[in-house]
C-alpha positions in Angstrom: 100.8 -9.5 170.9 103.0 -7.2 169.1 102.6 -5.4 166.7 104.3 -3.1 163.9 101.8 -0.3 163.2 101.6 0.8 159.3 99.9 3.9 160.2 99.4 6.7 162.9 96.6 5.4 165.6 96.0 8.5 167.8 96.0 6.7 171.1 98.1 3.6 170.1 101.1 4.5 168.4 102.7 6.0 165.4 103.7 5.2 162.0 106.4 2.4 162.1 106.5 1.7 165.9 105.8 -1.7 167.5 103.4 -1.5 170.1 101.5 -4.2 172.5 98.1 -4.6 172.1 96.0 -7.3 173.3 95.4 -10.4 170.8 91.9 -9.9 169.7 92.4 -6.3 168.5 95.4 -6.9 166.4 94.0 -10.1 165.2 90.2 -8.7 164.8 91.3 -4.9 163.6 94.8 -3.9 163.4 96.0 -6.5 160.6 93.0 -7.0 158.3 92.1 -3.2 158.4 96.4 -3.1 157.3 96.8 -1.1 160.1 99.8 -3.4 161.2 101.6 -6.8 161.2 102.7 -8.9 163.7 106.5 -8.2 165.1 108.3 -11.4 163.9 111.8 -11.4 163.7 111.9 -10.6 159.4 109.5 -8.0 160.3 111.8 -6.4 162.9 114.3 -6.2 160.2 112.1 -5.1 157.6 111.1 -2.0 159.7 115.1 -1.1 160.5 116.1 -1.6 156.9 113.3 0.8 155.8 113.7 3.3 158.9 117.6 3.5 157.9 116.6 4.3 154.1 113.8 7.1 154.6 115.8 8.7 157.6 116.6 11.3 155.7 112.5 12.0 154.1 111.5 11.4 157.7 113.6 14.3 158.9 112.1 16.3 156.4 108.4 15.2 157.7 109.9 16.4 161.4 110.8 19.8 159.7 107.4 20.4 158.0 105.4 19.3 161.0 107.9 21.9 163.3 106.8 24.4 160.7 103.0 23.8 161.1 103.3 23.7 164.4 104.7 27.0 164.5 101.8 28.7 163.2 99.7 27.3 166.1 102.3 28.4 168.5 100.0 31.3 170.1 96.8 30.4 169.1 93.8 30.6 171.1 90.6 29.9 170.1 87.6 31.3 171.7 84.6 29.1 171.1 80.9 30.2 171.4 78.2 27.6 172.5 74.0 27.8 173.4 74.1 27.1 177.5 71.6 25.8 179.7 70.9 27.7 182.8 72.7 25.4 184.6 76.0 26.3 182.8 76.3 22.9 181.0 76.6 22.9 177.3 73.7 22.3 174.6 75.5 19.7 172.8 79.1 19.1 173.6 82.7 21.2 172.3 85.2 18.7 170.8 87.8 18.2 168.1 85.7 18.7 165.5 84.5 22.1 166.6 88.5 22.8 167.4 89.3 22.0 164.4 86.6 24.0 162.2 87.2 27.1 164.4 91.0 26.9 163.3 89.9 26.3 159.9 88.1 30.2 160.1 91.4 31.2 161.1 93.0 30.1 158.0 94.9 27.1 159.4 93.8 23.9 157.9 94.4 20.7 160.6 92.6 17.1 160.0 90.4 16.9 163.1 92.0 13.2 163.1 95.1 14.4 164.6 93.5 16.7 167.7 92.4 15.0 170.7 90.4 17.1 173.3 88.4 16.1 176.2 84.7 17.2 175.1 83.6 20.2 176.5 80.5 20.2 178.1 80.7 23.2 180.4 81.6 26.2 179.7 85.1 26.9 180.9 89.3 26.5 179.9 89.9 23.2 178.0 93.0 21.9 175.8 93.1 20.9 173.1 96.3 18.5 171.3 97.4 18.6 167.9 99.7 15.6 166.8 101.6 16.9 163.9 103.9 14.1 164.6 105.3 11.2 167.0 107.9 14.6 168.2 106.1 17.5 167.4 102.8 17.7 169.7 101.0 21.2 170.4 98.5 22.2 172.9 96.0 25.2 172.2 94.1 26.8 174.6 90.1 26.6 174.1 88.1 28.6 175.7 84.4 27.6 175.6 81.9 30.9 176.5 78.3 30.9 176.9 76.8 32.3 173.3 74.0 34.8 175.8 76.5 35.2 178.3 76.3 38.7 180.7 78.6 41.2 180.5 81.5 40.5 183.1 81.6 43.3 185.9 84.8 45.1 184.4 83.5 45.3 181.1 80.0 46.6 182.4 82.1 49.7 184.4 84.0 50.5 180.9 80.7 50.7 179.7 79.2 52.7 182.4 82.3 55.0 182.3 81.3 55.6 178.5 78.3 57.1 178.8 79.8 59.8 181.7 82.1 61.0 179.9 79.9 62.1 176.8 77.4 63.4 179.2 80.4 66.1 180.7 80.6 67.8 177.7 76.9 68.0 177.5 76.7 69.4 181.3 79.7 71.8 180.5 77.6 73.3 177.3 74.9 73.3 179.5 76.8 75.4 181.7 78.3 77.7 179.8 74.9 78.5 178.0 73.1 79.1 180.9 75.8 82.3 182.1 74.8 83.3 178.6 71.1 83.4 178.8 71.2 86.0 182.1 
């Protein structure tokens, strides 16, 4: 069966497009939710009419989602999670969480429009943010163990602190010592 969609379906289609979906789902969901309509002929020509009318809003649409999409050019998020022992995930890392981490950066996206694989180790992951059918961007998540040791090089920067304040320390030490004889 086909179908016109009315709306965007992340995993189906976008606004406008005609799509093939099997008969119980457009029958059962798609066209009493008003999510779509069947493809006849007058529909067909319906859906051109109206594409050739709003060509010129749904250029501007293109443009604002570009625009958004910009900002999220070099974002990457760094997200925090409890971790069993085992290194899997209290819980899992997902859209939602993507989408509210973005949100304390001051960039507002519908978690609606991101699709992720859940995260349920800790690890890399991307994330996909659909601003529209021709403007998708993928941000980098990184999902880190909230009680997670220091890594080695950060543990030598560390080390190499503490050395350093104790030379100037030894040095007074030093120089006092002359002194005292």
């Amino acid at each position: 069966m086909e179908i016109i969609l009315k709306e965007d379906i992340i995993g189906l289609g976008y606004k406008n497009d005609i799509v093939k979906v099997k008969d119980g789902y457009g029958r059962n969901y798609l066209i009493p939710t008003g999510k779509g309509v069947i493809a006849s002929a007058s529909a067909r020509k319906q859906l051109a009419e109206n594409l050739k009318q709003q060509s010129a809003k749904l250029a501007a649409l293109k443009a604002e989602a570009e625009k958004r999409a910009e900002a999220l050019k070099d974002v990457q998020l760094v997200i925090t999670a409890k971790v069993a022992a085992t290194g899997h995930l209290y819980g899992s890392v997902g859209a939602a969480k993507v989408a509210e981490e973005l949100a304390k950066l001051g960039i507002e996206i519908d978690r609606k429009i991101i699709t992720m694989r859940e995260a349920r180790k800790v690890g890399d992951f991307e994330a996909t943010v659909h601003f529209h059918k021709e403007v998708e961007v993928k941000v980098p998540v990184k999902v880190v163990a909230e009680n997670q040791p220091v890594a080695p090089a950060e543990e030598a920067t560390k080390e190499e602190a503490p050395k350093a304040e104790e030379a100037p320390a030894a040095e007074a030490a030093e120089e006092q010592a002359p002194a005292a004889e």
